[in-house]
DRENROMI-139327 format. One record per residue (C-alpha): residue number from 1; residue in one letter; chain; x negated, y negated, z negated. Coordinates in pm, 1 decimal, always signed. Example, Ala and Ser with C-alpha at 12.3 -4.5 7.8 and 13.67 -1.06 7.14 Angstrom:
2
seq  type  mol  xx  yy  zz
1  A  A  -1230.0  +450.0  -780.0
2  S  A  -1367.0  +106.0  -714.0
END
This chain:
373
seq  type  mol  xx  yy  zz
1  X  A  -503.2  -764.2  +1640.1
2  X  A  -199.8  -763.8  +1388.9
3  X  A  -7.8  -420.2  +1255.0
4  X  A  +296.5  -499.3  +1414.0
5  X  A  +132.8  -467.9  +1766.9
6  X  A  -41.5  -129.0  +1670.0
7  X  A  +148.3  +177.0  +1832.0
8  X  A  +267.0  +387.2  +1597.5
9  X  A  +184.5  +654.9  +1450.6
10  X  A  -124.6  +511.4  +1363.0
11  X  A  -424.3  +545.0  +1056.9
12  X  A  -473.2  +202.9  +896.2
13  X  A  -808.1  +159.0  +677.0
14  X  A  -795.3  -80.2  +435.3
15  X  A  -1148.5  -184.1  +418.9
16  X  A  -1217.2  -309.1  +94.1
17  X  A  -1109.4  -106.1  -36.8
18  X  A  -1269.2  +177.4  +136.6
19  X  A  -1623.7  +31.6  +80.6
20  X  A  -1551.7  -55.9  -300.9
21  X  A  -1458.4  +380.2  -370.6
22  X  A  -1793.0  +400.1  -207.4
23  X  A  -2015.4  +154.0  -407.6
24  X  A  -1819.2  +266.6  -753.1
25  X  A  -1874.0  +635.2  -671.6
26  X  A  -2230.4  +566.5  -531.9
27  X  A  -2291.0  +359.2  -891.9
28  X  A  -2114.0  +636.6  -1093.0
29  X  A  -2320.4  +909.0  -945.3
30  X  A  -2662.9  +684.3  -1064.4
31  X  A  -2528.7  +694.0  -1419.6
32  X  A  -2467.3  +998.0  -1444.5
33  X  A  -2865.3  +1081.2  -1298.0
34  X  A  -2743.8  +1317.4  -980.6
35  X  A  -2758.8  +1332.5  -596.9
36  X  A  -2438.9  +1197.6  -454.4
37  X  A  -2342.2  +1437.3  -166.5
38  X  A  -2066.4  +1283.8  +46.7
39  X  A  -1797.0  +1534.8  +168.0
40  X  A  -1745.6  +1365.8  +489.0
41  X  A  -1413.9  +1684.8  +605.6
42  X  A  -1200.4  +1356.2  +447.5
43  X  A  -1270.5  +1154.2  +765.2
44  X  A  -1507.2  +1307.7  +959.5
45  X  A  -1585.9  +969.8  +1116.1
46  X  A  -1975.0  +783.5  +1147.7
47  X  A  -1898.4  +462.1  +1002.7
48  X  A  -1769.5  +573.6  +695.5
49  X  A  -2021.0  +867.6  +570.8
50  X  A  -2309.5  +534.6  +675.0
51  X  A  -2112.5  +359.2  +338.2
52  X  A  -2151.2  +661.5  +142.9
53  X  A  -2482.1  +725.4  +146.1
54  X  A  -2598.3  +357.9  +158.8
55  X  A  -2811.5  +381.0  -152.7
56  X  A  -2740.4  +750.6  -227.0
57  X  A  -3039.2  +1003.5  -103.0
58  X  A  -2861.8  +1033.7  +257.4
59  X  A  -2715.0  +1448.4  +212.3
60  X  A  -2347.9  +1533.9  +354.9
61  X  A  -2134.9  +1784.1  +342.7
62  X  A  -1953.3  +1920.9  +613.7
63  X  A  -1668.7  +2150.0  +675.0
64  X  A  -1703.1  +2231.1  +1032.0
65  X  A  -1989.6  +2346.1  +1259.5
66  X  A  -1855.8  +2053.9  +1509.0
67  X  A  -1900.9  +1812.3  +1215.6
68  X  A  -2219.1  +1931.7  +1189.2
69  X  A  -2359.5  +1837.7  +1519.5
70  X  A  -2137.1  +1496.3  +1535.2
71  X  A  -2327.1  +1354.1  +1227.3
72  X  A  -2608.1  +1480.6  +1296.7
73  X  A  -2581.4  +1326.0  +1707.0
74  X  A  -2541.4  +1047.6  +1473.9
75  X  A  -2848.0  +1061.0  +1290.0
76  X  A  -2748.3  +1225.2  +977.1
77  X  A  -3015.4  +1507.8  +884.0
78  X  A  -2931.5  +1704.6  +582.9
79  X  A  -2604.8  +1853.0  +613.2
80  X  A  -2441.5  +2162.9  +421.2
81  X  A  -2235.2  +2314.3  +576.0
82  X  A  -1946.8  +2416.4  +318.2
83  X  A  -1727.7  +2700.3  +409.1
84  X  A  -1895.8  +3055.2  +407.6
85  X  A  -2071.4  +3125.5  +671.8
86  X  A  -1988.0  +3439.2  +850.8
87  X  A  -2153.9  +3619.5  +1167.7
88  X  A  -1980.8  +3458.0  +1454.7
89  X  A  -2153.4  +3153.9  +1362.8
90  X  A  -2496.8  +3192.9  +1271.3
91  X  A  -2644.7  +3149.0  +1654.5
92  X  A  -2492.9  +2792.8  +1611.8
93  X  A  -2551.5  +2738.2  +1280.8
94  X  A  -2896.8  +2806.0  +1394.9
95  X  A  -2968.7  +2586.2  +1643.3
96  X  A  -2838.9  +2281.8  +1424.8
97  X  A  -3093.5  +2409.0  +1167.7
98  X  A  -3361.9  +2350.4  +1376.2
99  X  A  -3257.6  +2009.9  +1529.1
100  X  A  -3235.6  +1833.4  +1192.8
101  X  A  -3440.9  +1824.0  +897.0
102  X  A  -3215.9  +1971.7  +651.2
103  X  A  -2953.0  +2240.2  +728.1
104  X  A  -2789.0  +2443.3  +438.3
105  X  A  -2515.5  +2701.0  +442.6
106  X  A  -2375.0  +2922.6  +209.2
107  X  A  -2244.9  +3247.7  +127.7
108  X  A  -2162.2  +3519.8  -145.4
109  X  A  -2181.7  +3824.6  +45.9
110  X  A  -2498.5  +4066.8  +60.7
111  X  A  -2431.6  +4220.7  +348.4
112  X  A  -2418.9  +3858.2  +540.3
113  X  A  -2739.2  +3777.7  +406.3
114  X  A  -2903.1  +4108.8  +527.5
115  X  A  -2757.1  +3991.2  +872.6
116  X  A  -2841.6  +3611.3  +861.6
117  X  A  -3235.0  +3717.3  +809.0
118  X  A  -3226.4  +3976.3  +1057.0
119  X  A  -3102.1  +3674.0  +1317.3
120  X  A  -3295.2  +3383.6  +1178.9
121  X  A  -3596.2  +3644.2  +1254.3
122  X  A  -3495.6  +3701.4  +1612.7
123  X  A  -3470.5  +3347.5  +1673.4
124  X  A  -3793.7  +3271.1  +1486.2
125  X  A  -3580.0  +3028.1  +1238.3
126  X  A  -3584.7  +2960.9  +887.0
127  X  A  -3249.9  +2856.6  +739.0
128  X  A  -3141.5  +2731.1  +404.2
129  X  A  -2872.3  +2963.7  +183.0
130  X  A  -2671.2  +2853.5  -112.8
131  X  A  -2491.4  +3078.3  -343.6
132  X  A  -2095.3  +3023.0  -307.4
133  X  A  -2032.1  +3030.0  -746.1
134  X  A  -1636.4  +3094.0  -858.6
135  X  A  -1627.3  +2863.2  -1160.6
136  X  A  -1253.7  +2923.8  -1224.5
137  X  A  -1099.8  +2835.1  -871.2
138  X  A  -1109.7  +3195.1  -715.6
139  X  A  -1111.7  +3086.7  -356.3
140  X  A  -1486.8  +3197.7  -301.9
141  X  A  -1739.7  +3250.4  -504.5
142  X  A  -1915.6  +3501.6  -679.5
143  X  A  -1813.2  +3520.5  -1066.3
144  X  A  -2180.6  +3392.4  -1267.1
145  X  A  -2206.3  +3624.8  -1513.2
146  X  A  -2166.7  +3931.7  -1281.3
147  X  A  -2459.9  +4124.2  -1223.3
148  X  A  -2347.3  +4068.9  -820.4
149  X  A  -2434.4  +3744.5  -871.0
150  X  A  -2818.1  +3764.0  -958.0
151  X  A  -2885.9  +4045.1  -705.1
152  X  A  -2742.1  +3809.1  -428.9
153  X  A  -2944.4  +3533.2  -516.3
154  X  A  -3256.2  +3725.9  -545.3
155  X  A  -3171.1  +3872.2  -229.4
156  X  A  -3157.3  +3551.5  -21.4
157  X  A  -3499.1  +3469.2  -238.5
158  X  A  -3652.8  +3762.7  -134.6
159  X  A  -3577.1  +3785.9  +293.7
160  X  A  -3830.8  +3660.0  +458.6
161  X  A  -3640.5  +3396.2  +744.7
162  X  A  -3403.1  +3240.1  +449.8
163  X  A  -3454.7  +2975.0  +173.4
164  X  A  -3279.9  +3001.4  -172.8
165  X  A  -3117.9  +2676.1  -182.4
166  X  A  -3005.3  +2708.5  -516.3
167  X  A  -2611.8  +2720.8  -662.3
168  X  A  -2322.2  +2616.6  -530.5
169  X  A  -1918.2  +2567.1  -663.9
170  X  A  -1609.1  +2354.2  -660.8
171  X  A  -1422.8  +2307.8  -941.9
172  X  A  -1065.9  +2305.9  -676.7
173  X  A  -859.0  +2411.7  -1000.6
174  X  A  -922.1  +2124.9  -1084.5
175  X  A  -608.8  +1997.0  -906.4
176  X  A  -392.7  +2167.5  -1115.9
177  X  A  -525.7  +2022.4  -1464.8
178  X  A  -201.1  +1844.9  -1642.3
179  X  A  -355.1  +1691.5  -1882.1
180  X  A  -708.1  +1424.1  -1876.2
181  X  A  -839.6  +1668.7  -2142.9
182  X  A  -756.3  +1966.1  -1936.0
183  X  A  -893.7  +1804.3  -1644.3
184  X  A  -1222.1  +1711.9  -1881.1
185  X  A  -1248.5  +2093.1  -1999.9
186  X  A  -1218.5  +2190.9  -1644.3
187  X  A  -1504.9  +1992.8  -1530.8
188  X  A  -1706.7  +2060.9  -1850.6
189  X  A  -1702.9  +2445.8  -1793.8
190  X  A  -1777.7  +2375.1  -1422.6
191  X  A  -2085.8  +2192.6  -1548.9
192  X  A  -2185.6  +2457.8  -1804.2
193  X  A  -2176.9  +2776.3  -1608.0
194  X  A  -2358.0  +2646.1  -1330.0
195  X  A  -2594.4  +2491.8  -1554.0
196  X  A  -2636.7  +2835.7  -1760.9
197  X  A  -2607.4  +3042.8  -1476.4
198  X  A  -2933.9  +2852.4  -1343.0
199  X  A  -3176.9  +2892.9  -1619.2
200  X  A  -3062.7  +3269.3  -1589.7
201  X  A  -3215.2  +3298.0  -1308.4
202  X  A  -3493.1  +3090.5  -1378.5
203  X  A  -3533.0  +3336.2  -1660.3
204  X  A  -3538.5  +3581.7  -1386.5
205  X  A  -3852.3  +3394.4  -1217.2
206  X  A  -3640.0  +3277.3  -910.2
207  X  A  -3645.9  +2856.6  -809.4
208  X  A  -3325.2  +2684.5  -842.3
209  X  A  -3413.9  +2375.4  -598.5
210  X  A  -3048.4  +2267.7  -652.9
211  X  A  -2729.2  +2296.5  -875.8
212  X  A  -2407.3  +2155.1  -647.4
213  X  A  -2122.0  +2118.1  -817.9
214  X  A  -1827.7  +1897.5  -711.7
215  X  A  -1447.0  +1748.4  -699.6
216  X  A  -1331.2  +1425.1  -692.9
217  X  A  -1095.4  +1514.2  -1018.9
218  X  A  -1361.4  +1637.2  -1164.3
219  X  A  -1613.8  +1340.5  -1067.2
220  X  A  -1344.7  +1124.4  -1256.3
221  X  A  -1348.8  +1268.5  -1599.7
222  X  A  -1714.7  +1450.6  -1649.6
223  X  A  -1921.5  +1219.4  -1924.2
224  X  A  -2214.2  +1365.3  -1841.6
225  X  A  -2412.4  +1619.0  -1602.5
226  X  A  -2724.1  +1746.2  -1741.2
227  X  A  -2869.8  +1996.0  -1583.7
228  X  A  -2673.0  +1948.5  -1248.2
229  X  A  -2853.5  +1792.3  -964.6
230  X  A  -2594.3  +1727.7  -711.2
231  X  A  -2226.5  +1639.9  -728.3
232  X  A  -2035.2  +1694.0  -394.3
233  X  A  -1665.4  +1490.1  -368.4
234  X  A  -1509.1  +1339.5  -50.6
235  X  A  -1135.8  +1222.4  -112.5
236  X  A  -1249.7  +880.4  -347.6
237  X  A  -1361.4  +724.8  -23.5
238  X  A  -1003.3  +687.6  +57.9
239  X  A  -770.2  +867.8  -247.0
240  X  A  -447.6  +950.1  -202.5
241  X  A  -63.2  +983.9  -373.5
242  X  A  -207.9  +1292.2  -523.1
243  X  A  -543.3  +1159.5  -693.3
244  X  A  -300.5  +864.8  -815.6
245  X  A  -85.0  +1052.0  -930.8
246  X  A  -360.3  +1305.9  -1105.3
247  X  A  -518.0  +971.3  -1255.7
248  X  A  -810.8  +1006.5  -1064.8
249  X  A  -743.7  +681.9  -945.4
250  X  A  -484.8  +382.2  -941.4
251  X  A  -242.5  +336.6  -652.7
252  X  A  -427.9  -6.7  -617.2
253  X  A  -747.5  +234.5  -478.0
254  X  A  -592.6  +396.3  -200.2
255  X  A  -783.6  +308.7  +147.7
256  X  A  -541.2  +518.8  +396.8
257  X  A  -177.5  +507.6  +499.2
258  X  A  -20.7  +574.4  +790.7
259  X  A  +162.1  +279.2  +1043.8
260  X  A  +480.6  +380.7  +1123.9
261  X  A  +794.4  +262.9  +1302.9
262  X  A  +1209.6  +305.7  +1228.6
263  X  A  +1331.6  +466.4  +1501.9
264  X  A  +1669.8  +530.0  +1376.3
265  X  A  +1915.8  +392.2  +1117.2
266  X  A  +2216.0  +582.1  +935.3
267  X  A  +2455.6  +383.8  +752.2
268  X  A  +2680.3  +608.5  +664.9
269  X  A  +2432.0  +834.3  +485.8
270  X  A  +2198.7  +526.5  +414.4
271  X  A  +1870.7  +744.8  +541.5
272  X  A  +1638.7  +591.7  +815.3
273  X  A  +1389.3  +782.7  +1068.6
274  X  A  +1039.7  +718.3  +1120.0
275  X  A  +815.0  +831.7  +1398.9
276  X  A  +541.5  +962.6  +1143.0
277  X  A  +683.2  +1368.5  +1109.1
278  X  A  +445.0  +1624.8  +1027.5
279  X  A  +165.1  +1609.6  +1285.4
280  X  A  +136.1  +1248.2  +1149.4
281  X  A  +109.4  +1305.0  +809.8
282  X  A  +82.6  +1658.6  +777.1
283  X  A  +310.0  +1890.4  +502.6
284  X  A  +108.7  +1893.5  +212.2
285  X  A  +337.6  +1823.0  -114.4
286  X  A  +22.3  +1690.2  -280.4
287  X  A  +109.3  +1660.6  -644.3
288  X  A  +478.5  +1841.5  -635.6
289  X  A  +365.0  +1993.0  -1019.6
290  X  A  +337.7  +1687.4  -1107.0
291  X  A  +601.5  +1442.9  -972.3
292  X  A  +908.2  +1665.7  -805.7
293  X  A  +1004.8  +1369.2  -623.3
294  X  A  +679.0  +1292.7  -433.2
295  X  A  +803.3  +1417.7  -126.1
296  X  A  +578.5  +1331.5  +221.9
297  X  A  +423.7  +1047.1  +109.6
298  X  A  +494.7  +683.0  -35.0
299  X  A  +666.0  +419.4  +181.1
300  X  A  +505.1  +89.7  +138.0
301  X  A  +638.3  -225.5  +331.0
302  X  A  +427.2  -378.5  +626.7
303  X  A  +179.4  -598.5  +348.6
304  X  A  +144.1  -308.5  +117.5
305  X  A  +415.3  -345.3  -99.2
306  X  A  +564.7  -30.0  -291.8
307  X  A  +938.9  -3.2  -170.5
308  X  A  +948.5  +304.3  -461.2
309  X  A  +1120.5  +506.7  -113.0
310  X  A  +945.0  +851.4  -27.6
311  X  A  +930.6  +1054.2  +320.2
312  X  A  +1154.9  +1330.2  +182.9
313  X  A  +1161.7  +1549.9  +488.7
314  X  A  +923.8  +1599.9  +821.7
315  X  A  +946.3  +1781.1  +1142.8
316  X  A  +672.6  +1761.4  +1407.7
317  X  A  +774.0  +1403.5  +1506.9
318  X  A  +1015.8  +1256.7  +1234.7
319  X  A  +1007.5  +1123.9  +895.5
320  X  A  +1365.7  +1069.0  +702.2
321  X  A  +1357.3  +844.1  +419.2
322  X  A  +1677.4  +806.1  +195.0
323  X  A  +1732.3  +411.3  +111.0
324  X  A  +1991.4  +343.9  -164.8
325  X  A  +1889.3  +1.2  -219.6
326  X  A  +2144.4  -177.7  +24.0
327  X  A  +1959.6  -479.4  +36.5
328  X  A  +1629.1  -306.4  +105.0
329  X  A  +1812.6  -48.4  +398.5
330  X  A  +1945.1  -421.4  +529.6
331  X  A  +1625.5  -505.9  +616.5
332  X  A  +1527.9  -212.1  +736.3
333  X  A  +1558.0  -230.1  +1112.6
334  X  A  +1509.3  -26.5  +1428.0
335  X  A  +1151.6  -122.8  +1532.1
336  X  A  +1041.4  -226.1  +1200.5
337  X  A  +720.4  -112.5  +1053.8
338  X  A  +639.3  +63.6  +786.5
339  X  A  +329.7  +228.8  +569.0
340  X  A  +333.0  +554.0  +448.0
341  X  A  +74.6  +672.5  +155.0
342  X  A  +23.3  +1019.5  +232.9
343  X  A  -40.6  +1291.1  -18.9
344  X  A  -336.8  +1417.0  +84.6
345  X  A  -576.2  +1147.6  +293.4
346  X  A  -809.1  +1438.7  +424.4
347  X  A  -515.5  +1682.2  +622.5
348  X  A  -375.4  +1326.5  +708.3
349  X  A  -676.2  +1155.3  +833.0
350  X  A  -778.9  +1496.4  +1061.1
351  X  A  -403.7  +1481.8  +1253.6
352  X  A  -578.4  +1186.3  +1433.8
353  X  A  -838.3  +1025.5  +1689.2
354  X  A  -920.7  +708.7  +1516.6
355  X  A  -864.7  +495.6  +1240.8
356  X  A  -747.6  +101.3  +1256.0
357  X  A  -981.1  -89.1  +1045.7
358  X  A  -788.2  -317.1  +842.9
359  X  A  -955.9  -656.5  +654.9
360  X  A  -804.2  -944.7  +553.1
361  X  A  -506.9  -873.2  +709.6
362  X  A  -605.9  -801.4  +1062.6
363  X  A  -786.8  -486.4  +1266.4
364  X  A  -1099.1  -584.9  +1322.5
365  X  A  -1218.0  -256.1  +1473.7
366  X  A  -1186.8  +137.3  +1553.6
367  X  A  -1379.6  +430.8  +1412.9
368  X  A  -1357.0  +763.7  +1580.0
369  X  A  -1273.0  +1059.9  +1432.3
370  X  A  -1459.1  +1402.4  +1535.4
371  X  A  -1229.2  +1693.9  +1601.9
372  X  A  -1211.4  +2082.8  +1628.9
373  X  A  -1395.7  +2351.7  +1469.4
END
């Protein structure tokens, strides 16, 4: 099968390129002596999370309870689940815990763990707790040096139906670093607080089993990580405009864009109209601190080629694109095809049902995507 006969919108996955992130991360992850732990929310597809842990110790993370049970239909069997898990879910969260070997979630809120053991106890379960750690982010967390911060973890140590799976953080100001030795000081104090923070409470007699830090920034710039055990990161499978643009990676790394059409053509204001909008690509700015003219994502001609052109506005269905360059809008015809490099791969990537496998030039298959919550 060749692009041009792909319906569009549509995700193309360059595959090389896709499997070389993997093997570079996967090697960078053995030099630097820690547990690789995929963050498979970036695709949320079988095939791909199989590359990442190929030669990695064979934990994901998740950001869904229905992730959750796809990979682990799929035979994946130590998940973490990695938004804070709240009472609504624990009856599922649960039952995945006791169809796979290895379930983790998380939290930083005493009263949740009270009510976690009290239901892992009615359902005769035993489930694995992280700490949620704010490292500088403050998303979620609990601050390490509060004295909140020990009591919790002693408390999820202490109830009788829970394991103390050790620390957990992500470094996610890590996006906003403007500098590589801003993003290297960010990723150093990530290290270091989770690193001091567990021999405190090693000094206060309670097992650490694992310190989880993670960000693909971050993963980039950190020279070394003793004392950490596992780093978590998801976007290098695929990258993005953004992590380009950061420096996290080249251009020439990016696995995903999106196959789109022209639909219209405007002469008169030299602008054309794709049919990739905002459910296509979604409306993240991705690095908008950064570059104030990164728009929606790159435009990129049907081989790959950067036209230097950039979705500048979305709605649900449409992408405009201004094209100065009258011999580039010449060519530019109703029905051609185009590829847009999205800002963010991840909210991209989840706006659809599969992904076109791309190598050497043709698809050569189609990977499904798991959806919902």
């Amino acid at each position: 099968m060749q692009l041009e006969t792909i319906k569009t919108p549509s995700l193309i996955l360059d595959f090389q390129r896709m499997k070389r992130n993997a093997e570079q991360i996967t090697a960078r992850a053995k030099s630097l002596k820690v547990n690789l732990r995929p963050h498979v929310k970036t695709h949320k597809c079988a095939e791909i999370a199989r590359f990442q842990i190929e030669n990695n110790f064979g934990g994901i993370i998740v950001s869904t309870l229905a992730e959750a049970h796809f990979f682990a239909k799929h035979g994946f069997s130590d998940i973490t689940y990695g938004v804070p898990i709240e009472g609504g879910k624990f009856g599922e969260a649960i039952e995945i815990s006791k169809g796979i070997e290895h379930f983790a979630v998380l939290t930083d809120d005493a009263e949740t763990v009270e009510e976690l053991n009290r239901k892992a106890k009615i359902e005769d379960a035993k489930i694995n707790v992280f700490l949620k750690i704010d490292v500088g982010y403050h998303r979620c967390g609990v601050e390490p040096q509060t004295k909140e911060a020990v009591e919790i973890s002693r408390q999820i140590s202490d109830s009788p139906n829970l394991n103390f799976a050790g620390i957990l953080t992500h470094a996610g100001h890590s996006y906003h670093a403007e500098t590589s030795e801003k993003l290297l000081a960010v990723a150093h104090d990530e290290r270091d607080l989770m690193r001091n923070f567990a021999n405190k409470l090693r000094g206060e007699n309670l097992e650490v089993p694992t310190v989880s830090i993670g960000s693909t920034p971050t993963f980039s710039a950190i020279d070394n990580l003793d004392g950490i055990t596992e780093f978590r990161a998801g976007n290098y499978i695929f990258f993005d405009a953004f992590q380009a643009t950061l420096g996290s990676c080249s251009f020439a790394d990016c696995a995903l864009t999106v196959l789109t059409a022209i639909v219209h053509r405007d002469i008169a204001r030299q602008k054309i109209v794709v049919d990739a909008g905002a459910i296509a690509l979604s409306k993240d700015r991705g690095a908008i601190e950064f570059d104030k003219n990164c728009g929606y994502g790159r435009v990129y001609d049907l081989d790959g080629n950067d036209l230097n052109l950039r979705v500048e506005s979305l709605s649900q269905e449409h992408g405009e694109i201004s094209v100065s360059d009258a011999k580039i809008f010449n060519k530019l015809k109703v029905g051609s095809r185009l590829r847009i490099l999205a800002n963010h791969s991840c909210l991209t990537a989840a706006q659809h049902s599969h992904f076109h496998v791309l190598d050497e030039g043709k698809i050569v298959d189609r990977w499904e995507i798991n959806r919902g919550w």
